[in-house]
C-alpha positions as CSV (number, residue, x, y, z in Angstrom):
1,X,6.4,-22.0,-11.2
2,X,4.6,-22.3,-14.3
3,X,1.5,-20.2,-12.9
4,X,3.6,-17.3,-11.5
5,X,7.0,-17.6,-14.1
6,X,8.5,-13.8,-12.7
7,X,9.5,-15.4,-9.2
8,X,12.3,-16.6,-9.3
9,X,13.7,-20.6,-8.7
10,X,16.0,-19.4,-6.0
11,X,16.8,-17.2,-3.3
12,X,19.4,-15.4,-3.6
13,X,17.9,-11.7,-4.3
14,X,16.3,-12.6,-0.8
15,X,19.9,-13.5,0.7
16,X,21.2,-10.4,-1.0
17,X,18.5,-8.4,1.0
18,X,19.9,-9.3,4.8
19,X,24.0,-9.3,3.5
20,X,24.1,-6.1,5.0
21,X,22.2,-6.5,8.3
22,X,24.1,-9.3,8.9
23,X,27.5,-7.5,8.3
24,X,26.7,-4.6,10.5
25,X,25.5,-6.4,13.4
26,X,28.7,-8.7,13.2
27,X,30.6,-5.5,13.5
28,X,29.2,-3.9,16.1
29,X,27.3,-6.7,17.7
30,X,23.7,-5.5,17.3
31,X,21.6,-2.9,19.1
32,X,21.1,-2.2,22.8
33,X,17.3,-2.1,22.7
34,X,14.5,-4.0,21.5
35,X,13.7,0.2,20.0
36,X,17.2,0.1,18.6
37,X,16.7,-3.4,16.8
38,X,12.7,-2.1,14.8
39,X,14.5,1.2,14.3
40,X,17.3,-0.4,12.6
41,X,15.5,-3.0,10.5
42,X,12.5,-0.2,9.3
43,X,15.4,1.8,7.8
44,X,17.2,-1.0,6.4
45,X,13.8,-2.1,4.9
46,X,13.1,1.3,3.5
47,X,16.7,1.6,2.2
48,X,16.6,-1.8,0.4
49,X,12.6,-0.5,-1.2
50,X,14.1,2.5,-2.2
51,X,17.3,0.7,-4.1
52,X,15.2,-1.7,-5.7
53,X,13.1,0.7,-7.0
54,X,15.6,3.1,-8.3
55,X,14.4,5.7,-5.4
56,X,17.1,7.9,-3.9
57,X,16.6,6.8,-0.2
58,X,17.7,10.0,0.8
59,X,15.7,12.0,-1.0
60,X,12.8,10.0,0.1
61,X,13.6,10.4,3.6
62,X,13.8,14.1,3.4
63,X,11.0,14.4,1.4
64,X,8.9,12.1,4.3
65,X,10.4,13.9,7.0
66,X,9.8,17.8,5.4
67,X,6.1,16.6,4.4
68,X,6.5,18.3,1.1
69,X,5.0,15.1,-0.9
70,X,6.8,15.6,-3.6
71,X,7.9,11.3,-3.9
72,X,5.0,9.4,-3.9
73,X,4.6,6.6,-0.9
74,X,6.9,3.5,-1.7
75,X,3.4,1.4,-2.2
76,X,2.6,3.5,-5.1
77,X,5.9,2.5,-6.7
78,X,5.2,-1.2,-6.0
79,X,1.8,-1.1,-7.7
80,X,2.6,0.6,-10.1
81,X,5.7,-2.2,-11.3
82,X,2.4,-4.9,-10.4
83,X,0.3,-3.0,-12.8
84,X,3.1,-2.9,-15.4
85,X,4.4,-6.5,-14.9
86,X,1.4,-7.8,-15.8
């Protein structure tokens, strides 16, 4: 805690994260296939990148799927909030 004071003492952004996983499979009871189930958490994964780093997910998936490069690669974002954290 003392050597690493931005993470935080609980873990509730981290319960936050799977809230909507966990509602949507409760809905419609999860996926068919073992494809369905990466497909589905890839996309949620992306979606919850993108919202935490004030990307439009859309426009990051049309950008990635039209390979115009116009958004940088989500790692890019991360290092760049490392690099300016510290």
């Amino acid at each position: 805690m003392l050597e690493r004071p931005e993470v935080p003492l609980h873990t509730n952004d981290s319960e936050r994260d799977i809230r909507d996983h966990v509602k949507k499979q409760k809905i419609s009871g999860g996926t068919r296939s073992e494809l369905g189930r990466q497909c589905r958490d890839t996309f949620s994964s992306l979606k919850k990148t993108c919202r935490k780093l004030g990307i439009s997910f859309w426009d990051y998936l049309t950008d990635r799927i039209s390979c115009s490069d116009h958004i940088p690669l989500l790692p890019h974002f991360v290092e760049q909030r490392i690099a300016a954290s510290t």
